[in-house]
C-alpha positions in Angstrom: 117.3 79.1 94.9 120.8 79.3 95.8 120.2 81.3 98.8 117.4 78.8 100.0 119.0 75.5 99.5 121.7 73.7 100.5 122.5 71.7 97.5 123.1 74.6 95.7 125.0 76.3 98.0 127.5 73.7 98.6 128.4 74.1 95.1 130.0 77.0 96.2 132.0 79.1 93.4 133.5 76.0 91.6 130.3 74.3 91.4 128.1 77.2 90.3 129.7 77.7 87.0 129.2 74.0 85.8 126.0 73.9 87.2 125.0 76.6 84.6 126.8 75.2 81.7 124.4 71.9 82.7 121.4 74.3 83.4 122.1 75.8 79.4 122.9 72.2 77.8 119.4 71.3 79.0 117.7 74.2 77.8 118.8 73.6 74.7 117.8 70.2 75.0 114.1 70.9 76.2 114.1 73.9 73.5 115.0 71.0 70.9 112.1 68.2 72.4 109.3 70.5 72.2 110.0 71.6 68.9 110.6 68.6 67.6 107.0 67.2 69.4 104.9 69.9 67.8 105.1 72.0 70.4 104.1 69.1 73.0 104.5 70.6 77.1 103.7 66.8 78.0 106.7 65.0 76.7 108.8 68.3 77.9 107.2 67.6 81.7 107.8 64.2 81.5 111.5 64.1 80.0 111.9 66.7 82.7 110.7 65.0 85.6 112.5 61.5 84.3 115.8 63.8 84.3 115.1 64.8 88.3 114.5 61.2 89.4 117.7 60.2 87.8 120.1 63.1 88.8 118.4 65.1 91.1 117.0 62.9 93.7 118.7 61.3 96.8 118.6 57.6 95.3 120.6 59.2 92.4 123.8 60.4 94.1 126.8 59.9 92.6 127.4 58.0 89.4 124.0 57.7 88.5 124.0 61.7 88.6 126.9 62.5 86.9 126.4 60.3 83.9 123.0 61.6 83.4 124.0 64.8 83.3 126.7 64.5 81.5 124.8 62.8 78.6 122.5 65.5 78.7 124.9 68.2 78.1 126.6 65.7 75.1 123.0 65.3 73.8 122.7 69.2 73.8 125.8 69.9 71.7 125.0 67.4 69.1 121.4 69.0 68.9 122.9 72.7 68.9 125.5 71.1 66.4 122.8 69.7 63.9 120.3 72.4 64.3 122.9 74.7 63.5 123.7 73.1 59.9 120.5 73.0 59.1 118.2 76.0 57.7 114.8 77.3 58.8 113.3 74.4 56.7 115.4 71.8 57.5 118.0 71.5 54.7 121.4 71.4 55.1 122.5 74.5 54.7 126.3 75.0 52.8 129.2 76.0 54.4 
């Protein structure tokens, strides 16, 4: 898609790296929601397609954009953060 594009392509080689930390951070963050909804593709779709019409879109240039997508990658720490401390079943596992 960066070849086909232009959006992606005028990210050009400063853009493209935090364009893939993003592209991880919500990963990890659609990893996290399906587990978490029983292994639900719905609510994955829908958080998915919420995400595009808020930072994706050409009404959401700009500020709109960036604070979406930057609470998205903050949300996916904290999730990668918690998951982390806890074990397979859920406890808190000790340090």
């Amino acid at each position: 898609m960066f070849f086909l594009l232009q959006n992606y392509r005028d990210l050009g080689p400063v853009g493209a790296p935090g364009f893939l930390i993003g592209l991880a951070c919500g990963s990890v963050l659609l990893a996290w929601l399906y587990e978490s909804a029983s292994s639900s593709i719905l609510i994955v779709a829908v958080w998915h397609g919420t995400y595009n019409l808020t930072s994706a879109t050409a009404g959401a240039n700009g500020t709109i954009a960036a604070i979406v997508s930057t609470g998205v990658m903050i949300i996916a720490v904290v999730v990668a953060w918690l998951c982390r401390r806890r074990g397979p079943t859920g406890d808190r596992q000790r340090s």
